[in-house]
C-alpha positions as CSV (number, residue, x, y, z in Angstrom):
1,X,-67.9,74.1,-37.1
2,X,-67.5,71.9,-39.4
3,X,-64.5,73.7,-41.1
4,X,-63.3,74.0,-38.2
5,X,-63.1,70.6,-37.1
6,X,-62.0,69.3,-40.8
7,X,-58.8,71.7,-40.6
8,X,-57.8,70.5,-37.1
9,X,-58.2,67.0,-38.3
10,X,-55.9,67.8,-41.4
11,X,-53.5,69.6,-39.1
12,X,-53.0,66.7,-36.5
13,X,-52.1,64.4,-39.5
14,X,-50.1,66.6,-41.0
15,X,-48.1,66.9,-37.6
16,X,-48.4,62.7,-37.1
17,X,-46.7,62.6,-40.6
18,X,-44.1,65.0,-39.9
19,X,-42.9,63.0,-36.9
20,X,-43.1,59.7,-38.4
21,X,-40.8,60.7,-41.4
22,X,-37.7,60.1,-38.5
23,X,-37.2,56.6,-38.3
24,X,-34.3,57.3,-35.5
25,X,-36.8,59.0,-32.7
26,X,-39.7,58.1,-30.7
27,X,-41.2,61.4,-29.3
28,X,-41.7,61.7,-25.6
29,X,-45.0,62.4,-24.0
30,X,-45.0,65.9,-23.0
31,X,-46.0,65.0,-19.7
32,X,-42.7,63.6,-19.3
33,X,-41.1,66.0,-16.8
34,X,-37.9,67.4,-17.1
35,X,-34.6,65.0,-17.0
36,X,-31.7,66.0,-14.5
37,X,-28.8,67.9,-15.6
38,X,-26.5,65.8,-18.4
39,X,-26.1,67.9,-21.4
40,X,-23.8,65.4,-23.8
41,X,-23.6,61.8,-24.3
42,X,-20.4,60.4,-25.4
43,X,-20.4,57.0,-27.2
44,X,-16.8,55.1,-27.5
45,X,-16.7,53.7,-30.8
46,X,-14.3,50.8,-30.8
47,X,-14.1,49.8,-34.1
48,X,-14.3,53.5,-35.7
49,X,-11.4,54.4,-33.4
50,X,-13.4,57.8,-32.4
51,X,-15.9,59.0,-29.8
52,X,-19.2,60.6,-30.4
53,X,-20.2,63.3,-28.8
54,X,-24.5,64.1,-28.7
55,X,-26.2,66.6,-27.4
56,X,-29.0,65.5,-25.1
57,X,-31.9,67.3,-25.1
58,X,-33.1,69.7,-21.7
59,X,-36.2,68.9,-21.0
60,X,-36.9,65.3,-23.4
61,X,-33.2,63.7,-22.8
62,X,-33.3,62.6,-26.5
63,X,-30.1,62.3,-28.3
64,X,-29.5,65.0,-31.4
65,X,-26.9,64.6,-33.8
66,X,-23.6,66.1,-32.9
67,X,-19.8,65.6,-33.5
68,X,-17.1,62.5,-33.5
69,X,-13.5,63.0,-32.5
70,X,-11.3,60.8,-33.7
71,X,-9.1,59.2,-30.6
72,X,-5.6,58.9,-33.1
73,X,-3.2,56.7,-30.9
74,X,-5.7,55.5,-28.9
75,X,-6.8,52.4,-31.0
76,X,-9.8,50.3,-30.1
77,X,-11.8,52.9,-27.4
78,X,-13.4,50.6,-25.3
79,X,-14.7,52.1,-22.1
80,X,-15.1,55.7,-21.0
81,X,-15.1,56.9,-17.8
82,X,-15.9,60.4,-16.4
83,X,-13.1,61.9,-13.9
84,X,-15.0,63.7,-10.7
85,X,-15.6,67.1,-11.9
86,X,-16.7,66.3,-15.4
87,X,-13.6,68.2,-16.9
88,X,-12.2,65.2,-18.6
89,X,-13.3,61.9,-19.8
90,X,-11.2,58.7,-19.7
91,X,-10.7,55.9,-22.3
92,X,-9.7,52.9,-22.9
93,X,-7.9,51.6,-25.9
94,X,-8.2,48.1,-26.0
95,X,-6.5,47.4,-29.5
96,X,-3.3,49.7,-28.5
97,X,-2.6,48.8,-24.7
98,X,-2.9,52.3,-23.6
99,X,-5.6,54.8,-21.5
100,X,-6.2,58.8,-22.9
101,X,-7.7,61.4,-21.6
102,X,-9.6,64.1,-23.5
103,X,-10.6,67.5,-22.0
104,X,-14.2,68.4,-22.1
105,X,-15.2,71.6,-23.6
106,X,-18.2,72.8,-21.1
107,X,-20.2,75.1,-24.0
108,X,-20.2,72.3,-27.2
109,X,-19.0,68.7,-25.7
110,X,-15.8,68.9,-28.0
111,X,-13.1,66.6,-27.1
112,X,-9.1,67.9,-27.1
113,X,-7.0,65.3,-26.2
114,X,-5.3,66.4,-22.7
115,X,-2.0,65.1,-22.6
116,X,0.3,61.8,-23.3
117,X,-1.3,58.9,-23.5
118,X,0.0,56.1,-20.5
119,X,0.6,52.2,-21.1
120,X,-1.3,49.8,-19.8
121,X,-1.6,46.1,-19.3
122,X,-3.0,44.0,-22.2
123,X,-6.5,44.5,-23.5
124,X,-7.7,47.1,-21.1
125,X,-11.6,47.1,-21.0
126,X,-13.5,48.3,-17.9
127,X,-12.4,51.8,-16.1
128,X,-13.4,52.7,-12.2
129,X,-12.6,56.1,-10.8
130,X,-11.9,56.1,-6.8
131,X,-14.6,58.1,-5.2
132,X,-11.9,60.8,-4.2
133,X,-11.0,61.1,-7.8
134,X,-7.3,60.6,-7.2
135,X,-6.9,57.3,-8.8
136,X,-7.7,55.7,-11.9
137,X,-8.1,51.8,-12.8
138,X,-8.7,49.4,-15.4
139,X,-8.7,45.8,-15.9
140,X,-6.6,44.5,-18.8
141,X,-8.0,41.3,-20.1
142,X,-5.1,40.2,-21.9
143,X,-2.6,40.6,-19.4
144,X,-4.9,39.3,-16.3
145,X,-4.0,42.0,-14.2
146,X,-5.3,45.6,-12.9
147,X,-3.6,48.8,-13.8
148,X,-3.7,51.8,-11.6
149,X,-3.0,55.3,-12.1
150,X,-3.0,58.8,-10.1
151,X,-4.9,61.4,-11.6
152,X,-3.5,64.9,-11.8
153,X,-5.3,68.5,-12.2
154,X,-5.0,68.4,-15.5
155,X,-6.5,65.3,-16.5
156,X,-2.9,63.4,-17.1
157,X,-2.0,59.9,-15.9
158,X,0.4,58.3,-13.7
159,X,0.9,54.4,-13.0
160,X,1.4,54.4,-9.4
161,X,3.8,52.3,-7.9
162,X,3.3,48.5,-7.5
163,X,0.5,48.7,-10.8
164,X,-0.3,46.6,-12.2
165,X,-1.9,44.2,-9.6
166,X,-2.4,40.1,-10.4
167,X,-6.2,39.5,-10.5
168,X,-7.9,36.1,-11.9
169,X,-8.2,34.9,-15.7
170,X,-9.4,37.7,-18.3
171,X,-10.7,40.5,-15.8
172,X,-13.2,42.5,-17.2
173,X,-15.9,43.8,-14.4
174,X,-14.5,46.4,-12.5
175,X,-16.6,48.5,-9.3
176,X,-14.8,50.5,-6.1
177,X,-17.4,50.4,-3.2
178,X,-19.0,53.7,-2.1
179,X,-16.8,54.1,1.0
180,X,-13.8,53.9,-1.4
181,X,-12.2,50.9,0.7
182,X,-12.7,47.9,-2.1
183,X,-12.5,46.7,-5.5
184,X,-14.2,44.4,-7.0
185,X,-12.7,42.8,-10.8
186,X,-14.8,39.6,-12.4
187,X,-12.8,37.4,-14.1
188,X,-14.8,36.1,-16.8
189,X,-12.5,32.8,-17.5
190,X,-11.6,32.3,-13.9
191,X,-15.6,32.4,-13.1
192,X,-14.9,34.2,-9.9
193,X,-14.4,37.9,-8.7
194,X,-11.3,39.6,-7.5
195,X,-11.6,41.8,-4.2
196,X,-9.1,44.5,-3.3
197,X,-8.6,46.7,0.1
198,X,-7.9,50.1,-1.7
199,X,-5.1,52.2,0.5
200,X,-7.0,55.8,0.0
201,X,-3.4,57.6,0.2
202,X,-1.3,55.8,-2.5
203,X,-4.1,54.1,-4.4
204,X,-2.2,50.7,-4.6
205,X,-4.5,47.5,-3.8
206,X,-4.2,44.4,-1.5
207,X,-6.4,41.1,-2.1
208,X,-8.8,40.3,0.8
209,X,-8.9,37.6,2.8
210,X,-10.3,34.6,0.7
211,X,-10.2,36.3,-2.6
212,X,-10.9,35.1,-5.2
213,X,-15.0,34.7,-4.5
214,X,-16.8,31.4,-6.6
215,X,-19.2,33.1,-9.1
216,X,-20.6,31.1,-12.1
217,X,-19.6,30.7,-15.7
218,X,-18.3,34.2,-17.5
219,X,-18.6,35.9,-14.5
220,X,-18.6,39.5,-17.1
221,X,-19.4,42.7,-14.9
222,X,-20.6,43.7,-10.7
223,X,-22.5,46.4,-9.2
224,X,-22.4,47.1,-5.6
225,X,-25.9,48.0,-4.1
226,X,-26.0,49.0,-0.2
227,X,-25.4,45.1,1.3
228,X,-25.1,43.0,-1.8
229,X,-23.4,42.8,-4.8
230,X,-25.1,41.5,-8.7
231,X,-22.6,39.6,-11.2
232,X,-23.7,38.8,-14.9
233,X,-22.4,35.3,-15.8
234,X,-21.7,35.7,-19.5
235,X,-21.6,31.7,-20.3
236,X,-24.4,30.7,-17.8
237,X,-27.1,33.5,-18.9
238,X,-27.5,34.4,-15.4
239,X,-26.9,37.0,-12.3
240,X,-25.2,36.2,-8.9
241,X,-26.3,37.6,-6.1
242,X,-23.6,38.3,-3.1
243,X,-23.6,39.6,0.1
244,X,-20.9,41.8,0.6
245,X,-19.2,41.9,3.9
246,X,-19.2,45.7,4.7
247,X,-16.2,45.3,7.3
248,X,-13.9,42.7,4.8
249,X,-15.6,43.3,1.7
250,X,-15.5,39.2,1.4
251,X,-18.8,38.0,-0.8
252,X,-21.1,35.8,0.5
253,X,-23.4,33.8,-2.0
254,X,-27.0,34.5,-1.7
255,X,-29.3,31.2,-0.7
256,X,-31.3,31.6,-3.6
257,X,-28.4,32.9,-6.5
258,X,-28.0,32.6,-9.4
259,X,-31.0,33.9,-10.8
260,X,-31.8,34.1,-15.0
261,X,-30.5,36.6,-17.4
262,X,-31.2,36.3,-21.5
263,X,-28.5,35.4,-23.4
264,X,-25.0,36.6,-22.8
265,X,-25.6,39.2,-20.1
266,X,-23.0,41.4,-20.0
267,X,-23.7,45.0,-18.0
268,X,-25.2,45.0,-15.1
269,X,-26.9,48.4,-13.6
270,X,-28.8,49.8,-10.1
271,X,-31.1,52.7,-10.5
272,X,-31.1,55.1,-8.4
273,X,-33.8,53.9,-5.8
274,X,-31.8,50.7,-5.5
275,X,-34.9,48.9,-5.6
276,X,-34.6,48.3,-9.5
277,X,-31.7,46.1,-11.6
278,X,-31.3,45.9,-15.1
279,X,-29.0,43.7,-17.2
280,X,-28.1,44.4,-20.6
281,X,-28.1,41.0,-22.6
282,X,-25.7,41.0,-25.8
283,X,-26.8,37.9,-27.3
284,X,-30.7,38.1,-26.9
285,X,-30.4,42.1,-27.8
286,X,-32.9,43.1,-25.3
287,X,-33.1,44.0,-21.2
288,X,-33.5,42.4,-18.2
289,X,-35.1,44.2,-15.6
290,X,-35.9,43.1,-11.7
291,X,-37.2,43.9,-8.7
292,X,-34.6,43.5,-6.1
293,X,-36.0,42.3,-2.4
294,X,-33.4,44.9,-0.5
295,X,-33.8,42.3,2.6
296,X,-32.4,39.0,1.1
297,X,-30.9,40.5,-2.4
298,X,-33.1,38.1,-4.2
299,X,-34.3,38.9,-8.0
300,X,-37.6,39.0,-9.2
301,X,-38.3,40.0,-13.5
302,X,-40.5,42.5,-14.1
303,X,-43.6,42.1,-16.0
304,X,-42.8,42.6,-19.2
305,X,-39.3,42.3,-19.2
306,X,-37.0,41.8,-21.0
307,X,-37.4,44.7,-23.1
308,X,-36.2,44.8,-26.9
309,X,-33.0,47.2,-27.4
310,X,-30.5,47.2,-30.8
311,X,-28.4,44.5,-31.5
312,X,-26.0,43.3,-29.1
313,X,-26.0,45.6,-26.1
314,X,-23.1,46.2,-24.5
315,X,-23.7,48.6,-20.8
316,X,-26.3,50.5,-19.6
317,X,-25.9,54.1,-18.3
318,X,-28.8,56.5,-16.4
319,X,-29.1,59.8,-16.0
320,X,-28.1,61.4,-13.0
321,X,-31.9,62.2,-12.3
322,X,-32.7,58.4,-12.7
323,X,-35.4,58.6,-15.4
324,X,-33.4,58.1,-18.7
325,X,-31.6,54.8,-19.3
326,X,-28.9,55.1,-22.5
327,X,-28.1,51.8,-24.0
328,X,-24.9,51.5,-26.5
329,X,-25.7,48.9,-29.1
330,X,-22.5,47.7,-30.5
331,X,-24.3,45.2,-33.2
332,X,-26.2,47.8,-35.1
333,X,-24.5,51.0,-34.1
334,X,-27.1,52.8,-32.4
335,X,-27.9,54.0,-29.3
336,X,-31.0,53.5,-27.2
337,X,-32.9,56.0,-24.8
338,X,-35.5,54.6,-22.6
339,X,-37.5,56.2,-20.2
340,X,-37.5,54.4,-16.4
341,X,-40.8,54.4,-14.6
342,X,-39.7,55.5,-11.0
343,X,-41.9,53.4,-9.1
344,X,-42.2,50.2,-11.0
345,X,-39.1,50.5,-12.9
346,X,-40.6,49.4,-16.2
347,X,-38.5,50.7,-19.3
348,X,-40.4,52.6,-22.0
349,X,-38.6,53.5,-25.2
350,X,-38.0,56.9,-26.4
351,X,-35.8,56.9,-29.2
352,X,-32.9,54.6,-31.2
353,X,-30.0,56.8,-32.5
354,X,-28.2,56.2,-35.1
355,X,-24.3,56.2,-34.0
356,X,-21.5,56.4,-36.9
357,X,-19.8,53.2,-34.9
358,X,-20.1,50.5,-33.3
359,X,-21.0,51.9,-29.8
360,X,-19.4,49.8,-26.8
361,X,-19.8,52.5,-23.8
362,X,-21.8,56.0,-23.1
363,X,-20.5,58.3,-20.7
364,X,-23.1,61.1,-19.8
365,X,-22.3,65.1,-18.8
């Protein structure tokens, strides 16, 4: 009995010091059911000029150690962006001017670039793809302006005609209501957001009546959830809270907006439920997470939040299935996975990956 119970006890340690010799994973409990269906996670590395490409685990969603394909003439990858079938992934090249696409291979994740690459305005940062997959956009912060494309069958790019489209001062934000009919760009020096009627058959955009809307200092990135709309205010460490006029798509201020971020909130992310908001706040390297009232919009933090991430964290990005929460962390070039409690929304980390750049954006397959 005794015997017994001594080589048990020298097995479990062995096991406990097995796991503890990675310093890049926090195991999962294995009551942790299953995640939804991505397969790869794919981190834009901006200053690397490459994308990696993980594989994420089937049933744990942690990240293991994959590939990294270097993006060539697209200099600076900023942003991904998935198209609708997952065949190709989108990017940015902030330092170059220019979008690429790259074909997905569905077996190993690879990346093979798909075709010429396509101009854009200056500084292009944030990518939105229309709901019907035809059309592409991105703001360019340099320019002040938002480009927009046609997407073809085989991944390649077309500026449609009248692109690129005037928005407010350094446009970064960048969200296309569910219905397709709006778009939505925050101009971080302007402090105010852009809106757009989208024409569904050419893709080309009109401002709305009273556009641009008053947000507050920095206004950095918008997310659209059913009647309101959440904007992180880079300069004023906080969130405004809109309600968005489902008819005109004109925002309406909140009574009780803004409400407080950490410092130098950036992304800003609705889970699933839409009960749940998280902000990822570059400066304070950590993230904000709130209970959202669903009848007035207003914010309440979480207990415990904020909760710690890498250094400077740029987006947030969940798994289809809701219950995984991947955070690029451009300051120490590494990746975050936390696991999001369903019904409170808490965030429990799982695992920090090391990435071989700094990682700005994760797109997830």
């Amino acid at each position: 009995m005794n015997g017994q119970f001594l080589f048990r006890a020298f097995l479990a340690f062995a096991i406990a010091a097995f796991v503890g010799c990675s310093t890049s994973t926090k195991m999962l409990s294995p009551e942790i059911p299953s995640i939804a269906h991505a397969r790869f996670a794919f981190i834009a590395n901006r200053d690397a000029n490459s994308i990696s490409v993980f594989k994420i685990g089937s049933t744990t969603g942690q990240l293991s150690e994959g590939t990294s394909a270097q993006t060539g003439a697209c200099n600076g990858p900023r942003y991904l962006e998935l198209n609708s079938t997952g065949q190709f992934v989108f990017v940015s090249c902030e330092f170059s001017n220019n979008l690429a696409s790259f074909s997905i291979d569905p077996d190993t994740g690879n990346l093979t670039l798909a075709g010429p690459m396509v101009a854009s305005g200056t500084t292009p940062t944030i990518l939105a793809l229309h709901p019907n997959g035809n059309f592409l956009y991105v703001t360019n912060a340099g320019s002040d302006n938002v480009s927009a494309y046609s997407v073809g069958s085989n991944g390649a790019l077309s500026e449609i005609s009248g692109s690129p489209f005037t928005a407010g001062t350094t446009p970064y934000g960048l969200k296309i209501s569910d219905s397709g009919k709006f778009l939505y760009a925050t101009n971080r020096d302007s402090n105010n957001v852009s809106v757009f009627s989208v024409n569904a058959a050419t893709g080309s955009l009109t401002p709305v009546s009273g556009s641009p809307f008053a947000a507050d200092l920095g206004a950095r990135s918008i997310e659209l959830s059913g009647n309101f709309a959440f904007v992180t205010n880079r300069f004023a460490n906080n969130v405004s809270v809109f309600v968005v006029d489902s008819a005109s798509g004109a925002l309406s201020p909140t009574p009780h907006s803004p409400f407080a971020a950490g410092m130098d909130p950036r992304n800003v992310m609705v889970d699933a439920t839409g009960r749940h908001l998280y902000v990822a706040n570059t400066g304070s390297n950590d993230i904000s997470a709130y209970i959202i009232d669903t009848a007035t919009g207003d914010l309440t933090q979480m207990v415990a939040s904020p909760f710690t991430a890498g250094g400077a964290p740029l987006g947030t990005e969940m798994d289809e299935g809701g219950v995984l929460m991947y955070v690029p962390n451009s300051g120490s070039s590494s990746v975050s996975v936390f696991m999001i409690d369903k019904t409170g929304g808490k965030l429990q980390p799982v695992q920090t990956m090391a990435n071989p750049g700094n990682a700005f954006s994760v797109a997830l397959k």
